[in-house]
VOVEX-430098 format. One record per residue (C-alpha): chain; residue number from 1; x, y, z. Coordinates in Angstrom, 1 decimal, padded with zeros to 4 digits, always signed. Each point is the difference from the previous one (the first is absolute). Example, Ala and Ser with C-alpha at 12.3 -4.5 7.8 and 13.67 -1.06 7.14 Angstrom:
BEGIN
r cadena=A; num=1; c1=+012.3; c2=-004.5; c3=+007.8
r cadena=A; num=2; c1=+001.4; c2=+003.4; c3=-000.7
END
This chain:
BEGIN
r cadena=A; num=1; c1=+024.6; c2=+016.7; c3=+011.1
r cadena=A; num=2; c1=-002.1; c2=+002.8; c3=+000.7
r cadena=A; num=3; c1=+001.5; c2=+002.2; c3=-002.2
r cadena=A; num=4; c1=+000.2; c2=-002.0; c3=-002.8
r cadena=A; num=5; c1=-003.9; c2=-001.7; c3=+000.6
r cadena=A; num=6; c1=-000.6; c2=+004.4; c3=-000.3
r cadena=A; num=7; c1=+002.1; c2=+000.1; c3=-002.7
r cadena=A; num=8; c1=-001.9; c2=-002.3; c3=-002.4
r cadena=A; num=9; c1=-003.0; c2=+000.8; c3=+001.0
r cadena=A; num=10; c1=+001.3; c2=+003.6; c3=-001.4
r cadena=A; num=11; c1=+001.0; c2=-000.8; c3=-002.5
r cadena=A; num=12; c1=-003.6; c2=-001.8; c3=-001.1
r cadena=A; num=13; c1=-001.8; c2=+003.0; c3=+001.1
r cadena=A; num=14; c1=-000.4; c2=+000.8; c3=-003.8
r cadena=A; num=15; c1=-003.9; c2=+000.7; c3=-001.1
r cadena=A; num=16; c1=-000.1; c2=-002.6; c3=-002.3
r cadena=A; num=17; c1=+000.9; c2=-002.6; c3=+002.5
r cadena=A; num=18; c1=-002.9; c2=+001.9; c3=+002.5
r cadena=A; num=19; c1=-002.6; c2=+000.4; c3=-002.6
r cadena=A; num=20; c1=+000.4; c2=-004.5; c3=-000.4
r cadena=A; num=21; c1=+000.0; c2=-000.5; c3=+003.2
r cadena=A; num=22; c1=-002.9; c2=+002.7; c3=+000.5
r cadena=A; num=23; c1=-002.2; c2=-002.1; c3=-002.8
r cadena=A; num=24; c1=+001.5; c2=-003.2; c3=+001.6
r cadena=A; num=25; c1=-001.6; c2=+000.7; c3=+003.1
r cadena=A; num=26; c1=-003.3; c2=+001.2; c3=-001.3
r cadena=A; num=27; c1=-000.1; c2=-003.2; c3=-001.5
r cadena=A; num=28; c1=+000.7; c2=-001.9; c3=+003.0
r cadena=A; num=29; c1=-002.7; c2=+002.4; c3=+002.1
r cadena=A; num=30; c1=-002.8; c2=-001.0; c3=-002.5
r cadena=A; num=31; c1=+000.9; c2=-003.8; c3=+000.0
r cadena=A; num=32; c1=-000.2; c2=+000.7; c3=+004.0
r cadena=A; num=33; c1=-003.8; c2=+001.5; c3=-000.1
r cadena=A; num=34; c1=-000.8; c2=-003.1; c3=-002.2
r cadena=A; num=35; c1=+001.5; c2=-002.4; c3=+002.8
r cadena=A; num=36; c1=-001.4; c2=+002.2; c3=+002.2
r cadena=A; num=37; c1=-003.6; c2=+000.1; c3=-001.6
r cadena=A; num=38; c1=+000.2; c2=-004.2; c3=-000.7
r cadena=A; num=39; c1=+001.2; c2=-000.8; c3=+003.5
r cadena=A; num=40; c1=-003.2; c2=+001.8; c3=+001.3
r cadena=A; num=41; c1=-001.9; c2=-002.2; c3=-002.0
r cadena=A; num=42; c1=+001.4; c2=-002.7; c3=+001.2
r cadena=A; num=43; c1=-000.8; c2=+000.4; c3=+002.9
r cadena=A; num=44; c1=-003.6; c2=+002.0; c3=+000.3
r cadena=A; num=45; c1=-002.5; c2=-002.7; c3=+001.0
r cadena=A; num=46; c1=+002.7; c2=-000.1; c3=+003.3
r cadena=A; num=47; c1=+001.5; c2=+003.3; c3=+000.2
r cadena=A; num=48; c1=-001.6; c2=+002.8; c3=+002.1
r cadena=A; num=49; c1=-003.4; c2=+001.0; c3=-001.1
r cadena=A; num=50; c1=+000.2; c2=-001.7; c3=-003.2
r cadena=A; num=51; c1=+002.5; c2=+002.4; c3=-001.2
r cadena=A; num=52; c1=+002.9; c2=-002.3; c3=+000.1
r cadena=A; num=53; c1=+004.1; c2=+000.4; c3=+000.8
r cadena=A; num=54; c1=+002.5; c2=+001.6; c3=-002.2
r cadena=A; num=55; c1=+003.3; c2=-001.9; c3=-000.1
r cadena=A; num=56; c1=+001.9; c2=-000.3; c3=+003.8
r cadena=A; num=57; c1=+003.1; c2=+002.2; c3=-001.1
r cadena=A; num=58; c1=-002.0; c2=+002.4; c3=-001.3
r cadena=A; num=59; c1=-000.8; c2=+000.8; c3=+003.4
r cadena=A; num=60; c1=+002.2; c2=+002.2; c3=+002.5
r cadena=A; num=61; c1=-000.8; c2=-001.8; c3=+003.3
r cadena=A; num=62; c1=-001.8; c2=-003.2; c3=+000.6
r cadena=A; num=63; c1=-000.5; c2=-002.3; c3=+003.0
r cadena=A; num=64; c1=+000.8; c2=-004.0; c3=-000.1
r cadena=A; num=65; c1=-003.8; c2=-000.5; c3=+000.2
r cadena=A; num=66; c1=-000.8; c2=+002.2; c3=-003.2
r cadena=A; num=67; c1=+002.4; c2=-001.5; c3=-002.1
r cadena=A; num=68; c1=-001.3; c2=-003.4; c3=+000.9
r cadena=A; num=69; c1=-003.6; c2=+001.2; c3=-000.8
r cadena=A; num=70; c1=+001.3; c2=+001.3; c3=-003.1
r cadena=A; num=71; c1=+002.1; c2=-002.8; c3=-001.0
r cadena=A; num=72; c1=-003.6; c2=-002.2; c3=+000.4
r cadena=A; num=73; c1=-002.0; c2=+002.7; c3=-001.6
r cadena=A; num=74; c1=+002.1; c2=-000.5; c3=-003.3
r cadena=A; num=75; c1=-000.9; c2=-003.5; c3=-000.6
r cadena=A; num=76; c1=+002.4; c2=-002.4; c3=-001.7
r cadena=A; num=77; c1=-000.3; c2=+001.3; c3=-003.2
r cadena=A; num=78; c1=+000.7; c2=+003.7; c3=+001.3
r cadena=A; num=79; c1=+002.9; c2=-001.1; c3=+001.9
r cadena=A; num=80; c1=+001.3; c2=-001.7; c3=-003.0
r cadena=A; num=81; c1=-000.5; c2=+003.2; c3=-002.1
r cadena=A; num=82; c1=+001.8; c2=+002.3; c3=+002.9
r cadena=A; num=83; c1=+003.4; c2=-002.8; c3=+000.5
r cadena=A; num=84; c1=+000.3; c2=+000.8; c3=-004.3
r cadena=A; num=85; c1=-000.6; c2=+004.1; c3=+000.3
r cadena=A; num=86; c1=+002.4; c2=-000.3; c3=+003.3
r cadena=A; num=87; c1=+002.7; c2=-001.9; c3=-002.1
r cadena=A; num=88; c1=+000.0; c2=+001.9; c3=-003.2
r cadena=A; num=89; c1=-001.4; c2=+003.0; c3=+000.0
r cadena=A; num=90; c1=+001.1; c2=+000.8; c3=+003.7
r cadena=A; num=91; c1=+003.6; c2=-000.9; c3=-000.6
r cadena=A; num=92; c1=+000.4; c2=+003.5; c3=-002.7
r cadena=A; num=93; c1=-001.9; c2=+002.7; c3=+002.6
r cadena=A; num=94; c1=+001.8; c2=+000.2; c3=+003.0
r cadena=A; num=95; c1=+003.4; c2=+000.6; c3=-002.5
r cadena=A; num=96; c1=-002.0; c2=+002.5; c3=-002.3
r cadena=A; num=97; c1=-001.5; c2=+001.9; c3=+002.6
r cadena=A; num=98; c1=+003.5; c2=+000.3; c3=+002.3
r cadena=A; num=99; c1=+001.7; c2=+001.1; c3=-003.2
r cadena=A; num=100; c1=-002.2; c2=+002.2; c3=-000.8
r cadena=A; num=101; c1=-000.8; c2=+001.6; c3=+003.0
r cadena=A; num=102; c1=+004.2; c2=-000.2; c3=+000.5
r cadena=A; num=103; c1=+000.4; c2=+001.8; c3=-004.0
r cadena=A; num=104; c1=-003.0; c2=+002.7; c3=+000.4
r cadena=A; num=105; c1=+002.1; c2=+001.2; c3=+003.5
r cadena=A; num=106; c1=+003.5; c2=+000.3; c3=-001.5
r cadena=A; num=107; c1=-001.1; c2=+001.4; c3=-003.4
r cadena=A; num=108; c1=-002.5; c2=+002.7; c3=+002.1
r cadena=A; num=109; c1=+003.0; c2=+000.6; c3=+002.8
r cadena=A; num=110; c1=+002.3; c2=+000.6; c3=-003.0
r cadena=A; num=111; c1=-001.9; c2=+002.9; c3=-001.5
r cadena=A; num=112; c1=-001.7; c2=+001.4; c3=+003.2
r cadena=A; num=113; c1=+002.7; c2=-000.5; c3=+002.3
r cadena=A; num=114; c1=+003.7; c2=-000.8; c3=-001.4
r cadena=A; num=115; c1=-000.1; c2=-003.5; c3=+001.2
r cadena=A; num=116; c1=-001.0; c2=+000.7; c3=+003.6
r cadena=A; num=117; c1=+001.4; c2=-002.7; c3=+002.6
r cadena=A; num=118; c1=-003.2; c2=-000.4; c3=+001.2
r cadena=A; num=119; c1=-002.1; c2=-000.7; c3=-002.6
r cadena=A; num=120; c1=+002.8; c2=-002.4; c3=-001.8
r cadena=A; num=121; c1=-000.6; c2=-002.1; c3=+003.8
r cadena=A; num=122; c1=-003.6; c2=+000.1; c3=-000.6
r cadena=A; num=123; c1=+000.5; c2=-001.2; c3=-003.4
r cadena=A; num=124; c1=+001.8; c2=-003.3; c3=+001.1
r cadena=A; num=125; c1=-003.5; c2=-000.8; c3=+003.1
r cadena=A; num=126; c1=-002.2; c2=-001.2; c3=-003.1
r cadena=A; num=127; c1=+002.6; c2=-003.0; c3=+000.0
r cadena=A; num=128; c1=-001.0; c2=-001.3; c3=+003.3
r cadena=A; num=129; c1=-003.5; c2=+000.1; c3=-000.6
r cadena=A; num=130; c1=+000.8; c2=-001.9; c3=-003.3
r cadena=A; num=131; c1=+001.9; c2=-002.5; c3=+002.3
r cadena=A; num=132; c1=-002.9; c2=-000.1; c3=+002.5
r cadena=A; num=133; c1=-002.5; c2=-000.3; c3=-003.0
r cadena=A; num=134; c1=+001.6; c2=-003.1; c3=-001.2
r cadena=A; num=135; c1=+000.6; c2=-001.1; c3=+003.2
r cadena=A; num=136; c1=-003.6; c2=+000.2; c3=+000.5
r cadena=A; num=137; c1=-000.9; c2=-001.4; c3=-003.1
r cadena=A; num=138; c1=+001.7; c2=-003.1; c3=+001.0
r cadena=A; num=139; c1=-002.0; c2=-000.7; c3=+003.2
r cadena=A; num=140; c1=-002.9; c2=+001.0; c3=-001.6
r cadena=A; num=141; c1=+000.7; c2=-002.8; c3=-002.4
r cadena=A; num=142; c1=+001.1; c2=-002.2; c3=+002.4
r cadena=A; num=143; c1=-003.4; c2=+000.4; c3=+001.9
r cadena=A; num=144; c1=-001.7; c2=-001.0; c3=-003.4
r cadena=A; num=145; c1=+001.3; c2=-003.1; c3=-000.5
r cadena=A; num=146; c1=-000.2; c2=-000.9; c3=+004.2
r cadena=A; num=147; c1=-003.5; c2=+001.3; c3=-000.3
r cadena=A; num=148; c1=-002.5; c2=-001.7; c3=+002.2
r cadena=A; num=149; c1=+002.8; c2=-000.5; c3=+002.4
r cadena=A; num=150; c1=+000.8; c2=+002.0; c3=+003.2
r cadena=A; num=151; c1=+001.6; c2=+003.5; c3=-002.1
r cadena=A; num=152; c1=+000.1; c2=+002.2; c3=+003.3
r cadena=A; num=153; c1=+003.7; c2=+000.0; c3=+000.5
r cadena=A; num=154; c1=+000.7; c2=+000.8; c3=-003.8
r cadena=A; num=155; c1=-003.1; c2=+002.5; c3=-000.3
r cadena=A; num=156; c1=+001.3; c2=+001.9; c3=+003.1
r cadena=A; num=157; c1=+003.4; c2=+000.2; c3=-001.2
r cadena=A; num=158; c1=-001.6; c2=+001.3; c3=-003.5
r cadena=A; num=159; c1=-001.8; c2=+002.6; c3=+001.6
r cadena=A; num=160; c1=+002.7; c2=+001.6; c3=+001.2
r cadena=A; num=161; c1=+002.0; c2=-000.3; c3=-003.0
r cadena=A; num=162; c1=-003.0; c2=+001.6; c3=-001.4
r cadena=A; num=163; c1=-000.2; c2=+002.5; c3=+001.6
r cadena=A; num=164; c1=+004.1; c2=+000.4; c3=-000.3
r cadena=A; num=165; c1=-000.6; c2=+000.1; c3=-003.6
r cadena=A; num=166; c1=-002.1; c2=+003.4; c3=+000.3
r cadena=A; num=167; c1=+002.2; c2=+001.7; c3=+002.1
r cadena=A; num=168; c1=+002.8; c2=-000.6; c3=-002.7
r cadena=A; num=169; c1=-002.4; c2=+000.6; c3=-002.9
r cadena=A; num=170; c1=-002.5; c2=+002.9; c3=+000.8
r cadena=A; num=171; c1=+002.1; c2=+002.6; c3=+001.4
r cadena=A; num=172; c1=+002.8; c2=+000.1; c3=-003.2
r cadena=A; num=173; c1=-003.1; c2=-000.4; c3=-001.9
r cadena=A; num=174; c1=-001.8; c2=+002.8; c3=+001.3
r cadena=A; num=175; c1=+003.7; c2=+002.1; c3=-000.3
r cadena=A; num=176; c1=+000.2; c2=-001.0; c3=-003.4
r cadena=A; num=177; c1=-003.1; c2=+000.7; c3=-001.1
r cadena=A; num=178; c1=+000.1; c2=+003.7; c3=+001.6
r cadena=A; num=179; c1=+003.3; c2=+000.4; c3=-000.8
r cadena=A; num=180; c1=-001.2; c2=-000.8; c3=-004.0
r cadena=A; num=181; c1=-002.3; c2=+002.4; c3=+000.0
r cadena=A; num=182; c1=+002.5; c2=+002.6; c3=+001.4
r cadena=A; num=183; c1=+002.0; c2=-000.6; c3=-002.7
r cadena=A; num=184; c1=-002.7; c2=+000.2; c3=-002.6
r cadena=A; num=185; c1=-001.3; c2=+003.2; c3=+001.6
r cadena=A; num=186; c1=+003.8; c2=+001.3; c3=-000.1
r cadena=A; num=187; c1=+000.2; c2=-000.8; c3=-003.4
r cadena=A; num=188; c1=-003.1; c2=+001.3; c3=-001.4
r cadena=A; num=189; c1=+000.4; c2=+003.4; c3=+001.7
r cadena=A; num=190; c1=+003.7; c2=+000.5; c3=-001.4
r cadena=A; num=191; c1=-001.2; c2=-000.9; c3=-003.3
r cadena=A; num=192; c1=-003.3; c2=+002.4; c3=+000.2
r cadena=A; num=193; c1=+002.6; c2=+002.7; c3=+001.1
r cadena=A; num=194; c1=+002.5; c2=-001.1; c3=-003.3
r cadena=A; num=195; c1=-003.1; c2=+000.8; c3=-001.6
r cadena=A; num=196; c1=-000.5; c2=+003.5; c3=+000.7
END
């Protein structure tokens, strides 16, 4: 299975499939600032200082008590507006941004490093952050709807799938991202040098 999960994933390391999923998941980013921006108003007459709370998965850790203050802080309304972005929005990112994380590592490993074992391992960790980040979309729902009943037991269990979902997302991320501008750096001085 591992092999052949590698395999596709390969095999859709094209640039055309990166460059959609690269203007997929600026798309997705921006709708997230928005959410971001609205769930702070929301909640800013009850957030702290009057700034107001960005959406609860947004956020790496959090306590049982702060997502309960921040599940009040939203208001009806806000929470209604978070359960949508949560199950539509929310249900495309955490497959965009493994894939592309996974694609940008095995299309970077295949011109830097000849398919390096490691790097084609790290390629497959964005896929348990994506199963964390759904994971933790789903009790992040779940608290919406239970909302103003006791959450503690499915907030603590969310914060540490949060913070599960950044372990698996950030450090591929931060590989790819180096490891693309490796690549582009590599490219750019061979073709300066074709140049001369």
């Amino acid at each position: 299975m591992f092999h052949s999960l590698l395999g596709l994933l390969q095999k859709l390391a094209a640039p055309r499939v990166i460059t959609t999923l690269v203007a997929l998941w600026l798309l997705l980013a921006a709708a997230f600032q928005f959410t971001g921006a609205t769930m702070r108003s929301y909640s800013a007459c009850h957030g702290p200082e009057g700034k107001g709370y960005g959406s609860l998965d947004g956020k790496i850790v959090y306590t049982p008590d702060l997502a309960k203050d921040m599940l009040g802080a939203y208001g009806a309304e806000g929470r209604m507006f978070y359960s949508r972005v949560e199950g539509t929005v929310d249900l495309v990112f955490p497959l965009t941004n493994a894939l592309l994380t996974s694609l940008l590592l095995l299309a970077c490993g295949r011109a830097l490093l000849r398919n390096s074992t490691p790097l084609r391992v790290i390629a497959l960790l964005p896929f348990v952050g994506m199963v964390a980040d759904y994971l933790e979309n789903t009790l992040v729902l779940w608290m919406l709807a239970s909302f103003p009943a006791d959450i503690s037991g499915v907030a603590q269990v969310s914060a540490v799938v949060s913070v599960t979902k950044s372990v698996f997302y950030v450090p591929p991320g931060v590989i790819a991202l180096i490891s693309l501008l490796v690549t582009g750096a590599v490219r750019l001085f061979a073709w300066i040098r074709s140049r001369k």
